[in-house]
TIKOLVO-585657 format. One line per field, with one value per residue (C-alpha): x, y, z; residue in one letter. Coordinates in pm, 1 decimal. Example, Ala and Ser with C-alpha at 12.3 -4.5 7.8 and 13.67 -1.06 7.14 Angstrom:
% TIKOLVO-585657
px = 1230.0:1367.0 $
py = -450.0:-106.0 $
pz = 780.0:714.0 $
r = A:S $
% end
This chain:
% TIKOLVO-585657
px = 19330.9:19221.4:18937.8:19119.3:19364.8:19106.8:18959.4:19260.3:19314.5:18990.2:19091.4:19364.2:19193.7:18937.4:19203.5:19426.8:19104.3:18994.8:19372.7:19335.1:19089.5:19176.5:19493.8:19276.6:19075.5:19396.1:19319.3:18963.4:18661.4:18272.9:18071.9:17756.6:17713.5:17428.3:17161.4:17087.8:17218.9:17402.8:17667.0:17509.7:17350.3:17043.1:17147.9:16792.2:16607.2:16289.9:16338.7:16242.5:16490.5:16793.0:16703.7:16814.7:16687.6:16810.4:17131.2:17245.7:17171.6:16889.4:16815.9:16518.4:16662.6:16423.3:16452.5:16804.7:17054.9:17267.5:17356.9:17664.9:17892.6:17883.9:18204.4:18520.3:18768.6:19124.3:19383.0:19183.4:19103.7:18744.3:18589.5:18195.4:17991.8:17698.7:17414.9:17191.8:16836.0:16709.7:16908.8:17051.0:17058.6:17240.2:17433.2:17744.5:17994.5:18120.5:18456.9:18595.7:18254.7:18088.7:17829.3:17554.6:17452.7:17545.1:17631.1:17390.3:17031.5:17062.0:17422.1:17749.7:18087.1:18313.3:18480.3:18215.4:18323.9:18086.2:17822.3:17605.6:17488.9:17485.8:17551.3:17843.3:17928.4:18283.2:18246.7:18145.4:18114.3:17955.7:18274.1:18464.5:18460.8:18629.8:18535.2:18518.8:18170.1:18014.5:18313.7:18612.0:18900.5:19075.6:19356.7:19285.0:19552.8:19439.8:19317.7:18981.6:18852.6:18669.2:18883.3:18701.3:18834.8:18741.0:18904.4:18785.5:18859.3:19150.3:18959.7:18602.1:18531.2:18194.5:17918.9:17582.5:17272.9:17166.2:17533.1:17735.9:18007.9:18322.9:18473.0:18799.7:18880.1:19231.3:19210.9:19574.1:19710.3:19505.3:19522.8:19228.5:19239.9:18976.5:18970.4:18689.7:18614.3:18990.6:19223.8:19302.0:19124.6:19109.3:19222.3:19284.9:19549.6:19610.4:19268.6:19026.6:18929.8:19084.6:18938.4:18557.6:18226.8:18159.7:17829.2:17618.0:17409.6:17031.0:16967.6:16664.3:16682.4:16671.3:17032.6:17186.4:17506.2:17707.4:18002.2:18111.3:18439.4:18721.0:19089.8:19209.7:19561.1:19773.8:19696.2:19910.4:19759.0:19519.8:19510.9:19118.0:19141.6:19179.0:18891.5:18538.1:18271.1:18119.8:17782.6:17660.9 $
py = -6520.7:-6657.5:-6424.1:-6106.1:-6162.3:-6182.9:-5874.5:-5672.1:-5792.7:-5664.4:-5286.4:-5313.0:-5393.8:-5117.8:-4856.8:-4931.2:-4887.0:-4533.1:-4430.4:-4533.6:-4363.8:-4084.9:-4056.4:-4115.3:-3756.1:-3592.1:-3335.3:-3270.3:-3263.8:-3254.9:-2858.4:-3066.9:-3414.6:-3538.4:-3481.8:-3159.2:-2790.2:-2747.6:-2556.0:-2298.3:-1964.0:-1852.5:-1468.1:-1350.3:-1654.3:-1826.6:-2095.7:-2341.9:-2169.7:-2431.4:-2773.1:-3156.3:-3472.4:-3764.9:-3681.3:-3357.0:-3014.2:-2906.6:-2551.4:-2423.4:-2075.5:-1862.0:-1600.8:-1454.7:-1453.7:-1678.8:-1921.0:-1899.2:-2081.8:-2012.7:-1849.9:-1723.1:-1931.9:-1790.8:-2032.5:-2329.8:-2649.9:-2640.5:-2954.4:-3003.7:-3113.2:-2957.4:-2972.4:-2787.3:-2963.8:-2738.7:-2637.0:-2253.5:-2263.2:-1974.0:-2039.9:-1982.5:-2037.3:-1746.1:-1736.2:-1470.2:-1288.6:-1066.4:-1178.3:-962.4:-766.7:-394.3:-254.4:-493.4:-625.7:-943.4:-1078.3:-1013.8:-840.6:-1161.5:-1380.2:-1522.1:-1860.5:-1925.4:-2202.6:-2140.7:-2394.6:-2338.7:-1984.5:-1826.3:-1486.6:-1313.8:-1157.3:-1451.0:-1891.6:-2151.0:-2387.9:-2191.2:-1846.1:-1688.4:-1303.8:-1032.2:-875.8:-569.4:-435.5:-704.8:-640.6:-904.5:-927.2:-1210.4:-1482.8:-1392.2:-1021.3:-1042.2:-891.7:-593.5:-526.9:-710.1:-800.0:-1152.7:-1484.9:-1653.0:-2035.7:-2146.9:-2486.2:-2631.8:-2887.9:-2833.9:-3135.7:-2992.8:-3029.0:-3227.8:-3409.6:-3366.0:-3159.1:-3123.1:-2821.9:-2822.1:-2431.1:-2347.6:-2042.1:-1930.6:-1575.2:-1376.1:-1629.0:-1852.1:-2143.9:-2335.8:-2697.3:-2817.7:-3159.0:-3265.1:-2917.5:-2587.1:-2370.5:-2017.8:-1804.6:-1509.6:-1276.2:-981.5:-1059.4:-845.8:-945.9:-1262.4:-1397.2:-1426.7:-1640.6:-1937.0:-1911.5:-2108.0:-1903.5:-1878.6:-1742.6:-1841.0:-2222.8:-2514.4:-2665.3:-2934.9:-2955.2:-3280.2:-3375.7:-3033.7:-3112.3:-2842.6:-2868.5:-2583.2:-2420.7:-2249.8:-1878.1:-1604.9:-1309.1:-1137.3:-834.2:-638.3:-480.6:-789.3:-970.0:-974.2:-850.7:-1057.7:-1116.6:-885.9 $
pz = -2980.6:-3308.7:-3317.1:-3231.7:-3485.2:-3783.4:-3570.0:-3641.3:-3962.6:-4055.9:-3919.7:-4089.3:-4403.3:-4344.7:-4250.5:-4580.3:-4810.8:-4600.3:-4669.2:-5020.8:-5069.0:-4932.0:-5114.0:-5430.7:-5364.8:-5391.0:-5103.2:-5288.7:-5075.0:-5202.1:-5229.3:-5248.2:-5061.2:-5303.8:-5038.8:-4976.4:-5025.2:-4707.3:-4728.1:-5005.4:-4936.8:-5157.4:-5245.4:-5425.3:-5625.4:-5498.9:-5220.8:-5529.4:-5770.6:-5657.7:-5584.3:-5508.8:-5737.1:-5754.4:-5639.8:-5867.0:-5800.5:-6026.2:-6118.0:-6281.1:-6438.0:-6259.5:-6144.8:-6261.5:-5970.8:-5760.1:-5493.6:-5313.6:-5073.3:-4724.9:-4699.4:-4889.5:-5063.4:-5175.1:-5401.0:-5557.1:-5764.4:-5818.8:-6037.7:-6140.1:-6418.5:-6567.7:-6878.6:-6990.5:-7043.9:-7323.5:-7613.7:-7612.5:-7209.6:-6996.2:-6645.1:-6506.5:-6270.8:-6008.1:-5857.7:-5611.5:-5590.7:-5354.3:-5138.6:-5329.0:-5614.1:-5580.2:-5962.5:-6109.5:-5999.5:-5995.8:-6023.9:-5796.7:-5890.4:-5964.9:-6215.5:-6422.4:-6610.4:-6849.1:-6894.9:-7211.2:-7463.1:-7843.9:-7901.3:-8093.6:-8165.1:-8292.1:-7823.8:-7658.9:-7729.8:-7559.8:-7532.9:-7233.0:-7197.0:-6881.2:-6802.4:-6507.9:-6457.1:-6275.4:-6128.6:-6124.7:-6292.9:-6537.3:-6802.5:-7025.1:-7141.8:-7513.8:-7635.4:-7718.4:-8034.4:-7870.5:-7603.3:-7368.4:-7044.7:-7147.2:-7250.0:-7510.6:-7553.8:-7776.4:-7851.5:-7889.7:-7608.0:-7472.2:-7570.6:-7662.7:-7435.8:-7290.2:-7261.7:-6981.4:-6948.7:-6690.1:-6600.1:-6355.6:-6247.2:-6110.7:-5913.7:-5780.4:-5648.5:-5861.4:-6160.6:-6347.7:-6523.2:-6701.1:-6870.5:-7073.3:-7032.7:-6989.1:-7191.2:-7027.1:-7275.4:-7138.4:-6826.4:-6698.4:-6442.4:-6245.1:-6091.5:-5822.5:-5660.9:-5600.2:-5277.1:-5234.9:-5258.8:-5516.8:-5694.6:-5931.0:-6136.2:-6231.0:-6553.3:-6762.0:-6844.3:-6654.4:-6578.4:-6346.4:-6158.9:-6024.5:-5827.2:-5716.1:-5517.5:-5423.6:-5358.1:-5124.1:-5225.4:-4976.2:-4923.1:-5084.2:-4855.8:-5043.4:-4883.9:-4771.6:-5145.2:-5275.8:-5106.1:-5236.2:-4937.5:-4649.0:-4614.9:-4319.0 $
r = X:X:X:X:X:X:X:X:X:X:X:X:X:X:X:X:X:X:X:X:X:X:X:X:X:X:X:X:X:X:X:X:X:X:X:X:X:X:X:X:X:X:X:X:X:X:X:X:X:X:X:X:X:X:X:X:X:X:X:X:X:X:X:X:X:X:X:X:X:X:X:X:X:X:X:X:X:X:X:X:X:X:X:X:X:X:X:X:X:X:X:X:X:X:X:X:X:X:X:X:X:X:X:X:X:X:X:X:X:X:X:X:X:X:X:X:X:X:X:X:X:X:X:X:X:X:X:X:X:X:X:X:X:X:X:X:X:X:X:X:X:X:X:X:X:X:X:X:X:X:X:X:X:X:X:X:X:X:X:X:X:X:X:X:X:X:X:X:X:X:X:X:X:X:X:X:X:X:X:X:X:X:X:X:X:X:X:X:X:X:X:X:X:X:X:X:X:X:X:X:X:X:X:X:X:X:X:X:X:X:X:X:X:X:X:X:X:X:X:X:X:X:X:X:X:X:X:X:X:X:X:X $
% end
């Protein structure tokens, strides 16, 4: 009797601290589980392009393109971290894209937020820029300068390579959100489309990602003009 007691004491124990920690996610569960690259799709890079080491997703910038998830996502919280490992390094982040290049070669009609290191012109920074490319349609929370269907950031957060930096993306009926590293800096509205693919991007220098985690929100019915293509 003794025995089954401490027995279900220990359950108990076990099923408070899975509970706790579960409560402690908030509702967020992992894009990458630190292994592998299950759950990602390579759209047109080498097989060697995207990799795993030592427990971050390493990219080595070539070719241009991307890697996607394996399927659509609608209303979000999206969290990662990334650095660049040489100075002046290019990425970026996808949201709500297509599931392949049609107006452009190598990258996919979407909501590109940006993930560049060291560069700074009067168009475009390298602390937190938010923008719709090849096709996607966007009306930015400032005006930018040109007339750009592009946010840029009302603050500079990002650390310089090769520092880490944390980027939490709030995606919401046709809305965007971005924090640097802990502040909402830039966003967008009036998005399309505004369901579709995640993607990492490829483009020129070598890069690495970490804890990728996503919180679903509830749907708000984007309708079939709304939604970025399927993959065939």
């Amino acid at each position: 009797m003794k025995r089954l007691t401490i027995i279900a004491f220990c359950l108990v124990a076990v099923l408070g601290t899975y509970n706790g920690t579960l409560a402690a996610e908030g509702g967020f569960r992992p894009l990458f589980n630190g292994k592998d690259l299950a759950g990602w799709v390579n759209v047109n890079l080498r097989p060697d392009t995207f990799s795993v080491r030592d427990g971050v997703i390493y990219c080595t910038g070539k070719p241009a393109g991307v890697m996607r998830t394996d399927r659509h996502y609608e209303n979000f919280v999206l969290e990662l971290e990334w650095r660049h490992l040489k100075p002046k390094g290019n990425a970026g982040l996808f949201i709500w894209s297509d599931a392949k290049p049609v107006s452009h070669p190598r990258f996919t009609r979407s909501i590109e937020v940006q993930i560049l290191d060291g560069r700074e012109t009067n168009s475009y920074t390298s602390h937190g820029d938010v923008f719709a490319i090849h096709g996607a349609k966007m009306t930015p929370d400032r005006p930018h300068p040109g007339g750009w269907m592009r946010c840029l950031p009302s603050e500079k957060r990002c650390k310089p390579s090769p520092e880490w930096n944390h980027y939490q993306v709030t995606c919401d009926d046709g809305t965007i959100q971005l924090a640097v590293n802990g502040k909402v800096v830039s966003g967008g509205s009036k998005i399309t489309p505004r369901k579709g693919y995640i993607c990492l991007e490829s483009e020129g220098a070598p890069i690495e990602f970490r804890n990728i985690r996503i919180k679903e929100l509830p749907s708000t019915g984007a309708t079939a003009e709304e939604t970025a293509t399927l993959a065939e």
